[in-house]
Backbone as JSON, one array per atom type, in Angstrom:
{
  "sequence": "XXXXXXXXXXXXXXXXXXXXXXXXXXXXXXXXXXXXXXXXXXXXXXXXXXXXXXXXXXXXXXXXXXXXXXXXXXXXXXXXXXXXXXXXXXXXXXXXXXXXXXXXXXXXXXXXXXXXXXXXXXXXXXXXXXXXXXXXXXXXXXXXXXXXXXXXXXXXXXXXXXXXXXXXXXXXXXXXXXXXXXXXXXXXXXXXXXXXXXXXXXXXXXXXXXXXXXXXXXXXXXXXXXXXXXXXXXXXXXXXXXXXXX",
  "N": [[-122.14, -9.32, -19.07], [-124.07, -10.8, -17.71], [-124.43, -9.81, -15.21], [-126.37, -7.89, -15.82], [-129.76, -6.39, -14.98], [-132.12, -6.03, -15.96], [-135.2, -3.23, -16.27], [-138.23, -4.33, -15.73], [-140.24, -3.42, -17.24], [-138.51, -2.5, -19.38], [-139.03, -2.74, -22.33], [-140.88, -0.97, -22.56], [-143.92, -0.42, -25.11], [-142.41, -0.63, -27.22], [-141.39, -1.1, -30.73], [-140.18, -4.01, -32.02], [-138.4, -5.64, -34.74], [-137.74, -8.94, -35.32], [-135.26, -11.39, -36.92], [-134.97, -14.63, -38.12], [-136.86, -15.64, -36.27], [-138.12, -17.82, -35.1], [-136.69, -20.09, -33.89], [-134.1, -21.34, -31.57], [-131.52, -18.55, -31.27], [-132.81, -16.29, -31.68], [-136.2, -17.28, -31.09], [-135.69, -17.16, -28.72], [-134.86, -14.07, -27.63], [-136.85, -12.73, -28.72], [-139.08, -14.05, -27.19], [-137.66, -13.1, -24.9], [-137.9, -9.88, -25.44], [-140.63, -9.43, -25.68], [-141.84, -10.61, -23.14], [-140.46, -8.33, -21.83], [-141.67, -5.86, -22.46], [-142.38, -5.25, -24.84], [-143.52, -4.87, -28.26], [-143.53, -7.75, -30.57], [-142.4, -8.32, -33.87], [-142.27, -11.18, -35.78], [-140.21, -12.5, -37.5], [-139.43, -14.99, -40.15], [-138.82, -18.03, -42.21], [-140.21, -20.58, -41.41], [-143.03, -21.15, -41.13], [-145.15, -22.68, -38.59], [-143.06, -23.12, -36.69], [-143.26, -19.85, -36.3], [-145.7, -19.41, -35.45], [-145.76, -20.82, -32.93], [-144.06, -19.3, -31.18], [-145.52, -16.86, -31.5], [-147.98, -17.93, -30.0], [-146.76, -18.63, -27.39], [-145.75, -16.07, -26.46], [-148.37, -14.98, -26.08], [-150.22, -16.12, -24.34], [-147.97, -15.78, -22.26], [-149.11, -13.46, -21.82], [-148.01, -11.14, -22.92], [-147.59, -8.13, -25.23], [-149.82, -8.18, -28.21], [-148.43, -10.0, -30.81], [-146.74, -9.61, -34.02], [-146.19, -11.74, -37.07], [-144.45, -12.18, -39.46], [-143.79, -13.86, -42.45], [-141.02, -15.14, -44.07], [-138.39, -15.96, -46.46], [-135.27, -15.11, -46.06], [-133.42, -16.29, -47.67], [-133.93, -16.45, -50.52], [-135.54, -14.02, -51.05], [-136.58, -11.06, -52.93], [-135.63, -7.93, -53.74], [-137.97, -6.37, -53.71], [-139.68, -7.72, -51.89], [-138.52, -6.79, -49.67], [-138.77, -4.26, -49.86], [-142.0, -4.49, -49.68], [-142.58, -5.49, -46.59], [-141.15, -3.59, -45.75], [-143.27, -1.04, -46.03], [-145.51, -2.8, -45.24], [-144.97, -2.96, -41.99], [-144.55, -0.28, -41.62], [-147.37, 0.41, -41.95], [-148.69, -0.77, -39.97], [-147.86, -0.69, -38.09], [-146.36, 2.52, -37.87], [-144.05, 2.9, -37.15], [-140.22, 1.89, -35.82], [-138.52, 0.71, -33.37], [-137.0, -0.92, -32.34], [-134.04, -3.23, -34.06], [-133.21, -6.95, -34.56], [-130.69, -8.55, -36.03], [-130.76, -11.59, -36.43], [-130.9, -13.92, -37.82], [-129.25, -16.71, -39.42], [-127.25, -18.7, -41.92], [-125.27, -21.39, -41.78], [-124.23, -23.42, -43.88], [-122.06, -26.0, -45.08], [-119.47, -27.32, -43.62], [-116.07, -26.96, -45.31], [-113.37, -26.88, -47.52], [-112.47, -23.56, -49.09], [-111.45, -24.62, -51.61], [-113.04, -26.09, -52.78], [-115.69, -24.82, -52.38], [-118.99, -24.56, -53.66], [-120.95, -23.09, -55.98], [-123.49, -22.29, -55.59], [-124.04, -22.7, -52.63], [-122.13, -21.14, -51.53], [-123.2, -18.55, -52.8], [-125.99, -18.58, -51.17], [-125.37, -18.53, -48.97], [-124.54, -16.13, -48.33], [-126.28, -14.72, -49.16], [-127.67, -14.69, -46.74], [-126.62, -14.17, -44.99], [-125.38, -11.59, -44.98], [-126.42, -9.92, -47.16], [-129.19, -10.27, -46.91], [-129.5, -8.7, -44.33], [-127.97, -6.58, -45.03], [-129.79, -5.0, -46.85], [-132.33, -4.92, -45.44], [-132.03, -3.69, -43.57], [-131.6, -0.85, -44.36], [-133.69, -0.95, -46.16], [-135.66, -0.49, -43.81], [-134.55, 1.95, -41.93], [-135.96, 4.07, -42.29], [-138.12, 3.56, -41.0], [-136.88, 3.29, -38.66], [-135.71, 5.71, -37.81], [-138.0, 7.14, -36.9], [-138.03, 7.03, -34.19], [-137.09, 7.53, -31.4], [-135.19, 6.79, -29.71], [-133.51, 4.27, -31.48], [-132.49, 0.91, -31.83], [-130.54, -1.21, -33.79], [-128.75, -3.86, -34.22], [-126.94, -6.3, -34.95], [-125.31, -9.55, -35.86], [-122.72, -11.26, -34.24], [-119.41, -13.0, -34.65], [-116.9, -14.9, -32.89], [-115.27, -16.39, -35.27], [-115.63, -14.43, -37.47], [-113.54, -12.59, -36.29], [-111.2, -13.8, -36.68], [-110.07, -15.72, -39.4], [-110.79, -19.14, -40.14], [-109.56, -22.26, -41.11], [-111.44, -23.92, -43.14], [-114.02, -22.96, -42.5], [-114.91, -21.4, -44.49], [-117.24, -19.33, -46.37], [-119.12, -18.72, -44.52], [-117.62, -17.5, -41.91], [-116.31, -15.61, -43.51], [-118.69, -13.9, -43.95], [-119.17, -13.01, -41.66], [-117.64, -11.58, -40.77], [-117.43, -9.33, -42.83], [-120.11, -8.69, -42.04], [-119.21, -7.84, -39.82], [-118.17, -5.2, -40.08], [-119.64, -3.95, -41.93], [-121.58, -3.07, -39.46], [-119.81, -1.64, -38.61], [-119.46, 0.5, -40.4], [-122.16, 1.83, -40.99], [-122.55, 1.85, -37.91], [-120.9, 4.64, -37.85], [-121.84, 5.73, -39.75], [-124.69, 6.79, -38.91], [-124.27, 8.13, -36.71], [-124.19, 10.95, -36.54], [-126.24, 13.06, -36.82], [-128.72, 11.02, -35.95], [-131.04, 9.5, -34.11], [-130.28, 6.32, -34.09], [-128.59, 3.94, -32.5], [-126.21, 1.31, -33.52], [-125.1, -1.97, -33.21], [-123.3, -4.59, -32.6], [-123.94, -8.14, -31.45], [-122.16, -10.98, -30.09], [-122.78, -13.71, -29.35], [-121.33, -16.29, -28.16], [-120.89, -19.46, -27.28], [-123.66, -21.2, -27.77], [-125.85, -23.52, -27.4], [-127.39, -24.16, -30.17], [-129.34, -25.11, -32.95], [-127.96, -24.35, -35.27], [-125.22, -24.64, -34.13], [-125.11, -27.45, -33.54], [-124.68, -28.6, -35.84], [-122.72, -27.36, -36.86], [-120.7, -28.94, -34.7], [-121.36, -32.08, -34.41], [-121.1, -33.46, -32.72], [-121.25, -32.78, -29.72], [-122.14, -32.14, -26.26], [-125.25, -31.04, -26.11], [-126.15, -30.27, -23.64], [-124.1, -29.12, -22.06], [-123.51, -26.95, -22.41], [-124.03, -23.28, -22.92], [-127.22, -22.49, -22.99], [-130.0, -20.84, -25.13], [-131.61, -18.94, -23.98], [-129.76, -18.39, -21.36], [-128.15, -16.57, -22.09], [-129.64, -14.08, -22.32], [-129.63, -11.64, -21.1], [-127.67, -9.93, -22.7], [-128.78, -9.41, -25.25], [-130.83, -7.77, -24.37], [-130.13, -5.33, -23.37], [-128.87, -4.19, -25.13], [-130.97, -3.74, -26.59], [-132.34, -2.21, -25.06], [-133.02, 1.13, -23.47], [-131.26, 1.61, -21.4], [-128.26, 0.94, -22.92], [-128.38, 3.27, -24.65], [-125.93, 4.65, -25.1], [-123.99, 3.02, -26.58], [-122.33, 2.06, -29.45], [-121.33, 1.21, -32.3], [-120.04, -0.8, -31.58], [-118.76, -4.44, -30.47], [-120.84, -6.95, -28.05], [-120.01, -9.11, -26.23], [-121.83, -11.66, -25.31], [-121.43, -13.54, -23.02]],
  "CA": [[-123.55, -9.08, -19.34], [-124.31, -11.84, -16.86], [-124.87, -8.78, -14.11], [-127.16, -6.78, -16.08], [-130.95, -6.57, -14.27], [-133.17, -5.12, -16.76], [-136.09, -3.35, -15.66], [-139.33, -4.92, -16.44], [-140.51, -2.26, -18.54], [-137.5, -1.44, -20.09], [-139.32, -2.07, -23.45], [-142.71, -1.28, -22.81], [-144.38, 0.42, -25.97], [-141.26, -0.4, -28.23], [-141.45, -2.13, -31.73], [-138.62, -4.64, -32.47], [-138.21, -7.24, -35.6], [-136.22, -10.36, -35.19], [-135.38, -12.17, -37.9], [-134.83, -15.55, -37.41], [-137.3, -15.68, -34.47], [-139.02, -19.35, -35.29], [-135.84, -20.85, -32.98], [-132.89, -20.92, -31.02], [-131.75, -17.32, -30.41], [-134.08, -15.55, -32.14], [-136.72, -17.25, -30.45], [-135.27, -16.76, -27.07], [-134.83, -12.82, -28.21], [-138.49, -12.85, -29.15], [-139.94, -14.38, -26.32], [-137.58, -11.94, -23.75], [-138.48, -8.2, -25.81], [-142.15, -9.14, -25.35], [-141.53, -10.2, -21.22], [-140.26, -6.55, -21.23], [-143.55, -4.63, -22.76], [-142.22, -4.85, -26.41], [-144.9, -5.59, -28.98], [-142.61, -8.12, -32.2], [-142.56, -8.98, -35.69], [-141.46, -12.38, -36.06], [-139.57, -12.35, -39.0], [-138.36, -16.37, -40.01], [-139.58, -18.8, -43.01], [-140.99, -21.49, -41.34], [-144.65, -20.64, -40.14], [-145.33, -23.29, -38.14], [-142.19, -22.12, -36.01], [-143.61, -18.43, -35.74], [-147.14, -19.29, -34.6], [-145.14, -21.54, -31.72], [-143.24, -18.42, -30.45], [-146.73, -15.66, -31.46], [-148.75, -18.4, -28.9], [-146.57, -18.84, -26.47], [-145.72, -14.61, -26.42], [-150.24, -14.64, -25.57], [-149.94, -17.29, -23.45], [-147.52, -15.56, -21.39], [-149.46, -12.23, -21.41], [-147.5, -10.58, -23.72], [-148.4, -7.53, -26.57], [-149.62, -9.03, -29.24], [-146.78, -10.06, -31.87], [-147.03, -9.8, -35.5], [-145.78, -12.46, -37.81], [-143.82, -12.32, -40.76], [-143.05, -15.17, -43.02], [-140.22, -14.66, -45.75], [-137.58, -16.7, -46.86], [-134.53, -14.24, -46.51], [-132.35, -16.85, -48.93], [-134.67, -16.42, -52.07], [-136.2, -12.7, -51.18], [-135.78, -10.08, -53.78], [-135.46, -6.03, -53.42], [-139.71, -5.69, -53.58], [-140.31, -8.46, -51.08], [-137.76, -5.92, -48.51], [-139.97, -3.15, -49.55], [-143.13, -4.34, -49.35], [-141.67, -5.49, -45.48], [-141.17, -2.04, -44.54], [-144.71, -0.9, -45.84], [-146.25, -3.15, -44.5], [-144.87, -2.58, -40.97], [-145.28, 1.39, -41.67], [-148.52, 0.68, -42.31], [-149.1, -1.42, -39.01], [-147.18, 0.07, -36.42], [-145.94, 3.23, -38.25], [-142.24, 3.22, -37.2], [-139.44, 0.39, -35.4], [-137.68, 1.33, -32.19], [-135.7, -1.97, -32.92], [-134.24, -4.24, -35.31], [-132.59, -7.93, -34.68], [-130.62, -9.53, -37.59], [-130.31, -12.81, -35.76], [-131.01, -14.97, -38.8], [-127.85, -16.86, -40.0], [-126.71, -19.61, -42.19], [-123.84, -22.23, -41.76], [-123.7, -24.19, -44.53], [-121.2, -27.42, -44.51], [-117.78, -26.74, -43.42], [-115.54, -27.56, -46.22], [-112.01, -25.86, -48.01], [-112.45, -22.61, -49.66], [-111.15, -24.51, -52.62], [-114.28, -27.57, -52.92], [-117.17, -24.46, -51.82], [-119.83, -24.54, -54.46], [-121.4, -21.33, -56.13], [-125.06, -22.09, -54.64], [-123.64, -22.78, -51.29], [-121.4, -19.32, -51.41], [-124.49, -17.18, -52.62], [-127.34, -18.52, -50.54], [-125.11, -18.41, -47.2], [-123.88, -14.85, -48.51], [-127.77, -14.0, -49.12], [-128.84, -14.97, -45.85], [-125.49, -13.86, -43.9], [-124.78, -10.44, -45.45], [-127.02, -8.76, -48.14], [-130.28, -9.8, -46.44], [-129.34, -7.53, -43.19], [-128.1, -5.01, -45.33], [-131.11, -4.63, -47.67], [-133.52, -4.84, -44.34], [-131.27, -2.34, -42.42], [-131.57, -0.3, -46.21], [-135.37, -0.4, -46.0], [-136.27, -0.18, -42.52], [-134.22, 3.02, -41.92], [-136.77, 5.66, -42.41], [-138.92, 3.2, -39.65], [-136.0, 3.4, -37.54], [-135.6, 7.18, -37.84], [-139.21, 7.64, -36.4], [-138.16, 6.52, -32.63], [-136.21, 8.65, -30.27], [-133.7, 6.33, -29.52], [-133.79, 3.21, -32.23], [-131.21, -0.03, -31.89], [-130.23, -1.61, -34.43], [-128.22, -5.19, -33.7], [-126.06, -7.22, -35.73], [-124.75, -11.0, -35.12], [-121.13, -11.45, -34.17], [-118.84, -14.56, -34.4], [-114.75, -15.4, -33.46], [-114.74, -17.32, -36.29], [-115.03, -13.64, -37.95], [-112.4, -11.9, -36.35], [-110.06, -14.46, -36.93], [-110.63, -16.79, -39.96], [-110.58, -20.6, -39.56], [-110.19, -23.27, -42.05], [-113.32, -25.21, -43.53], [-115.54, -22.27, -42.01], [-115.27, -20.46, -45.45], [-118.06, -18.33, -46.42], [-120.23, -18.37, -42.71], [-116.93, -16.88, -41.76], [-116.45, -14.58, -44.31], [-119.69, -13.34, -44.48], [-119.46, -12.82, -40.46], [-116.4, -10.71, -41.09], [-117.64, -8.7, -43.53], [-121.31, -8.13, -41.06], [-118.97, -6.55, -38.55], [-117.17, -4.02, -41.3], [-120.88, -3.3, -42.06], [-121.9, -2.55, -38.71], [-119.33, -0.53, -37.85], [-119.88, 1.61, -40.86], [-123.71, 2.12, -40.34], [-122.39, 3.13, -36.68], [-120.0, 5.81, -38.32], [-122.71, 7.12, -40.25], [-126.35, 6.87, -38.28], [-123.93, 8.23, -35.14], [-124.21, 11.93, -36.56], [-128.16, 13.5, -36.96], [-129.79, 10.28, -36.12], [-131.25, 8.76, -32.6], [-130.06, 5.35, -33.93], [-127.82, 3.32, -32.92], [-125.74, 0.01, -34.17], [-123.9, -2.63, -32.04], [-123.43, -6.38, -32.26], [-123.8, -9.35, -30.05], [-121.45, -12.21, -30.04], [-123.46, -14.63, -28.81], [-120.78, -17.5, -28.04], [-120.87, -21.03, -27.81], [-124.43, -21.86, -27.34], [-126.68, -24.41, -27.97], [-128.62, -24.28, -30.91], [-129.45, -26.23, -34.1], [-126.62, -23.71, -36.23], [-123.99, -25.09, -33.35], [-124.89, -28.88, -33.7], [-124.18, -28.57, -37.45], [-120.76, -27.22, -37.03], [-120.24, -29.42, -33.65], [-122.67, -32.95, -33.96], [-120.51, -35.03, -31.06], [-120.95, -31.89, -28.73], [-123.1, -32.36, -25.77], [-125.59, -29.31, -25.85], [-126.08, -29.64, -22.24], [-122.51, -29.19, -21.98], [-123.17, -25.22, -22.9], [-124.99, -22.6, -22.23], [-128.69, -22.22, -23.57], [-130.34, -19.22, -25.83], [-131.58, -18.47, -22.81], [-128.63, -18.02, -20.84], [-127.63, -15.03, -22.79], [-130.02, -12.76, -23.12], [-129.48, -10.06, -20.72], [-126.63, -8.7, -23.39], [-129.81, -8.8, -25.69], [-132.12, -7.0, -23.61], [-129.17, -4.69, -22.92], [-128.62, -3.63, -26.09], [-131.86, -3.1, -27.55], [-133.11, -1.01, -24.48], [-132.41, 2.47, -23.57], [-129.82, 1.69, -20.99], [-127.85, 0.9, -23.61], [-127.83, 4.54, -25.48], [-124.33, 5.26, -25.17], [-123.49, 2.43, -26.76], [-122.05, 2.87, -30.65], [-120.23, 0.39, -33.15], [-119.47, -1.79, -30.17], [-119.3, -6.0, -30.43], [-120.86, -7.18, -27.19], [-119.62, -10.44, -25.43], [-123.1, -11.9, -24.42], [-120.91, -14.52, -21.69]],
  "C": [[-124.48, -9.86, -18.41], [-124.99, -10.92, -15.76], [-126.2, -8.17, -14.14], [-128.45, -7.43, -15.67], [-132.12, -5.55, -15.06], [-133.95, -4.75, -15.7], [-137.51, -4.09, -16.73], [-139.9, -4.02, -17.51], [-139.58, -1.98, -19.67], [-137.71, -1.34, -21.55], [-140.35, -1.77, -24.08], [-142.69, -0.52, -24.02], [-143.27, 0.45, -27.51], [-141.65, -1.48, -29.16], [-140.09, -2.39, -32.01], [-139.16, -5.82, -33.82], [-137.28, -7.78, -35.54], [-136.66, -11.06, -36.15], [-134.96, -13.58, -37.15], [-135.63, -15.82, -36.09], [-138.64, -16.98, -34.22], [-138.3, -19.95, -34.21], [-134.64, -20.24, -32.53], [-132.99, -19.55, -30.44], [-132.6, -16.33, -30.67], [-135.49, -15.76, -31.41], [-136.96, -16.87, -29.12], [-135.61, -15.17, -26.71], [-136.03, -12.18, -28.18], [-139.19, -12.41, -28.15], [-139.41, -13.37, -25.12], [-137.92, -10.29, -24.18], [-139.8, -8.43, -25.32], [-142.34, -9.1, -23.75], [-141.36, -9.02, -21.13], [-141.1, -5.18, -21.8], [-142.75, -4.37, -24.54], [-143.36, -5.37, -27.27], [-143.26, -6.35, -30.34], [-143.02, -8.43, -32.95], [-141.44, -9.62, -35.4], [-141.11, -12.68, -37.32], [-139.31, -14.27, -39.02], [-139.47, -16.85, -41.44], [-140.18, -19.87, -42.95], [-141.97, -21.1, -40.49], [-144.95, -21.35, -39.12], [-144.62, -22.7, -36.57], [-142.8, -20.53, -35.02], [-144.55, -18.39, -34.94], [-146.53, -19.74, -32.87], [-144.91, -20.18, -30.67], [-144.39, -17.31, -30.38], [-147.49, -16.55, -30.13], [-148.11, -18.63, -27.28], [-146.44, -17.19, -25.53], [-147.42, -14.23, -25.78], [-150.14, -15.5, -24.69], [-149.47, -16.46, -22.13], [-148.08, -13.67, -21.11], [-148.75, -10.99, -22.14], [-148.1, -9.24, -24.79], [-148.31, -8.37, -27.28], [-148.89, -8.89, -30.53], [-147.63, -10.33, -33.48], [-146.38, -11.19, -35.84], [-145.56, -12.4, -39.13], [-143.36, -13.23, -41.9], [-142.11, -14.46, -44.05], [-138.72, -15.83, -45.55], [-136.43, -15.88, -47.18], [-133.37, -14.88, -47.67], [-132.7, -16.62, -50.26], [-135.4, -14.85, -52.1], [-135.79, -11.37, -51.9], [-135.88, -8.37, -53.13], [-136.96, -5.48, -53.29], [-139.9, -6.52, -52.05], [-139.47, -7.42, -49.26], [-138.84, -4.94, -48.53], [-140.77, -3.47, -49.33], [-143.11, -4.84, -47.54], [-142.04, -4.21, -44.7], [-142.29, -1.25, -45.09], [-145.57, -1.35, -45.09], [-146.25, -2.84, -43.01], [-144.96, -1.1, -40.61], [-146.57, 1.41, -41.74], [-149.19, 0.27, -40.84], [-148.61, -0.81, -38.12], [-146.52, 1.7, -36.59], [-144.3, 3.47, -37.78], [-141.78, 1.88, -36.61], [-138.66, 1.32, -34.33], [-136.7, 0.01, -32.08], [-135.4, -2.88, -33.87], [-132.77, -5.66, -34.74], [-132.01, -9.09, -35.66], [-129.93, -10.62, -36.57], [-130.09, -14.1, -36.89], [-129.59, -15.5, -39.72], [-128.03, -18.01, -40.96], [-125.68, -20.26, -42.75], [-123.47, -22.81, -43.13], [-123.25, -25.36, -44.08], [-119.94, -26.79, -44.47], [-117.1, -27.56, -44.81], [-114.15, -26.7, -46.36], [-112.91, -25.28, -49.08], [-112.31, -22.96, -51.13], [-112.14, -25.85, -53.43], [-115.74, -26.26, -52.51], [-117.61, -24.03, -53.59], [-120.46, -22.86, -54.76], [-122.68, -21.4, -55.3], [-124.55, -21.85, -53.22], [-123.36, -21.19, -50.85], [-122.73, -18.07, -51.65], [-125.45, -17.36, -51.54], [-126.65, -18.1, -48.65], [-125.03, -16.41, -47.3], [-125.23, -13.92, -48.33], [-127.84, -13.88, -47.84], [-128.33, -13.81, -44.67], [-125.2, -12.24, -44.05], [-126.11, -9.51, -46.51], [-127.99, -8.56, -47.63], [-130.06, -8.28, -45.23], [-128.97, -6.2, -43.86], [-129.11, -4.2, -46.23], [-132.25, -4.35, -46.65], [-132.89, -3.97, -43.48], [-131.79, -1.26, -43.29], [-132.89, 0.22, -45.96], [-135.73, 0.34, -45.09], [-135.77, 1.29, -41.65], [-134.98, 3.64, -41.39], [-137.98, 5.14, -40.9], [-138.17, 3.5, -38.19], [-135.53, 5.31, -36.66], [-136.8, 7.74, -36.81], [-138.97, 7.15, -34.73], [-137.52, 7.29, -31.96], [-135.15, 8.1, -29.56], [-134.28, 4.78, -30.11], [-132.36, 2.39, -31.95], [-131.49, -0.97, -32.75], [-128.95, -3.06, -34.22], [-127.84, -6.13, -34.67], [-125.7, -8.64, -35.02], [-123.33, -11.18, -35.71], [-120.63, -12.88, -34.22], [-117.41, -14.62, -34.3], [-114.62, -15.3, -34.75], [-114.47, -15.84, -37.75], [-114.23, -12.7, -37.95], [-111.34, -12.52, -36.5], [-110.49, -15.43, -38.06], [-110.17, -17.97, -40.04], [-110.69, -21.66, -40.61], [-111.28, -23.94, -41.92], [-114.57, -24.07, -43.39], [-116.24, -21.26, -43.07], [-116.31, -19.55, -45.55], [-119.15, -18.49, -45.35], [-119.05, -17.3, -42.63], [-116.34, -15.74, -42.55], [-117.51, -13.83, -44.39], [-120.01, -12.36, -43.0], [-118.21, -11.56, -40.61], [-116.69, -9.38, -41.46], [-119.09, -8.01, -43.04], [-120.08, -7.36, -40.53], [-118.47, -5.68, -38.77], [-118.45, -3.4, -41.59], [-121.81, -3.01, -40.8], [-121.37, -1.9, -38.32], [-119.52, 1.12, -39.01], [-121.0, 1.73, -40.9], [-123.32, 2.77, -38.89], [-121.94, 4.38, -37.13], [-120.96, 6.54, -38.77], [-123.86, 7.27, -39.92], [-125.34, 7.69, -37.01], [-124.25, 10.13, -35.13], [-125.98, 12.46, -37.04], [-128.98, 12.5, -37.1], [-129.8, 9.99, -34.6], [-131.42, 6.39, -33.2], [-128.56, 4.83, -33.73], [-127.14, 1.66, -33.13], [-124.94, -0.54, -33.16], [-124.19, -4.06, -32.89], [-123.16, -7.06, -31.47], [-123.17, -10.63, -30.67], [-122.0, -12.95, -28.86], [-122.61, -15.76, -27.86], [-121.09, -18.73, -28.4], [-122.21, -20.86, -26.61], [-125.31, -22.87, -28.09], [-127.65, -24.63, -28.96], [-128.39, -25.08, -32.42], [-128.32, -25.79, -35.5], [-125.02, -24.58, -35.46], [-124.01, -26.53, -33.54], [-124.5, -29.36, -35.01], [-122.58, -28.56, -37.48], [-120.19, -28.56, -36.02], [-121.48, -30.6, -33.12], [-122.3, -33.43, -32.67], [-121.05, -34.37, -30.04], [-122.5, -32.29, -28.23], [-123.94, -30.8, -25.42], [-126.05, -29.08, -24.45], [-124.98, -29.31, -21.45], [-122.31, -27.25, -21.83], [-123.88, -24.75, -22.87], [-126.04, -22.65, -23.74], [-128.78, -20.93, -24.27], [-130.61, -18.14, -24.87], [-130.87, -17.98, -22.03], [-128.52, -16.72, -20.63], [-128.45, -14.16, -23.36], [-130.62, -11.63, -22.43], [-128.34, -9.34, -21.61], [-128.11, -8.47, -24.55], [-130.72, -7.66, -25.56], [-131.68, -5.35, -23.52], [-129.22, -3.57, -23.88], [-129.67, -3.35, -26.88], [-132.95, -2.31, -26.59], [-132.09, 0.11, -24.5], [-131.3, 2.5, -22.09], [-128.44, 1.49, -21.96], [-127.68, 2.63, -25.14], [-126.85, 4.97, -25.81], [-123.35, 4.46, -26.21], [-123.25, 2.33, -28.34], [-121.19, 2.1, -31.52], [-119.33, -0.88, -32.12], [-119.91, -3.27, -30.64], [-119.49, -5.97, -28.66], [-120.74, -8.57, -26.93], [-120.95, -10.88, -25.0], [-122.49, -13.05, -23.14], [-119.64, -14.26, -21.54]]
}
């Protein structure tokens, strides 16, 4: 993905939401759709965060970006809908959607993980994306070629002691992106992929890995021509696919 040379345009006039898009890759994500003529909704729960990434997006000349606050760990089945009203109401459809928003937890054994722990990672990791995939649909339907984007991890094609439910929950995302490909692939102009990000630097990776030097590894930055990739229209062909972003 290292090769790929977007064009500058490649997303002029396109609406994308990234969740998670206060930091790390989400921010990164953010800040490169708008470089390429995208207008975003910054999805994330700390405000402070969002304004950072909405000023710097004007700053750099950018469309101007919405902002979303929500707390996808505590958000119920209205707070999704009123979500995709509201953005029907503002932009009338979505030509993309980024579930970047994750959370780790503490590594531990499967047989010491707590019930809060297990639901709120499970909320954040799994139901939110599929309740905001759920909603946003009928927004996604309205574009002529819509991408849709999942977050990949090793740790869920293979599972790893201690990494319990992150890893489970990552597992169980890429079983739910491939069926969403299976079934948006027939009478719809959307489609589904995920990005396996790797080993980069951000405040989810120093959790799992404190000793690790993060200049040691690549940046959010780095990697995000497989981003760019996959939520423009060079990317059309592309269909239930994990992408390697390094």
């Amino acid at each position: 993905m290292k090769d790929y040379k977007p064009n500058k345009d490649l997303l002029k006039d396109k609406v994308i939401l990234v969740t998670g898009a206060g930091a790390g890759i989400g921010k990164e994500a953010s800040l490169a759709y708008a470089r390429h003529g995208a207008t975003v909704i910054l999805l994330g729960k700390t405000i402070h965060k969002l304004e950072q990434v909405y000023d710097q997006i004007e700053h750099e000349g950018g469309a101007q970006p919405a902002i979303y606050p929500m707390d996808l760990a505590g958000a119920s089945g209205k707070d999704y809908e009123d979500l995709a009203v509201n953005i029907e109401n503002e932009f009338s459809h979505l030509d993309g959607l980024l579930h970047n928003a994750a959370q780790l937890g503490s590594l531990r054994a499967l047989s010491q993980f707590d019930m809060d722990s297990w639901t709120k990672i499970m909320q954040v990791n799994l139901h939110a994306p599929f309740v905001l995939t759920q909603v946003c649909l009928p927004l996604l339907a309205k574009s002529d070629n819509a991408s849709l984007i999942f977050t990949a991890d090793d740790v869920g094609k293979q599972g790893k002691a201690y990494w319990g439910a992150y890893a489970i929950s990552k597992a169980a995302s890429n079983n739910m992106m491939q069926i969403f490909a299976d079934e948006l692939e027939v009478n719809t102009q959307i489609r589904v992929n995920s990005i396996n990000p790797g080993v980069v630097a951000t405040k989810m990776r120093s959790g799992a890995y404190p000793g690790e030097d993060p200049n040691s590894i690549a940046q959010p930055a780095d990697i995000m021509s497989a981003y760019l990739y996959l939520m423009g229209d060079d990317s059309k062909d592309e269909n239930g696919q994990v992408i390697q972003a390094q």
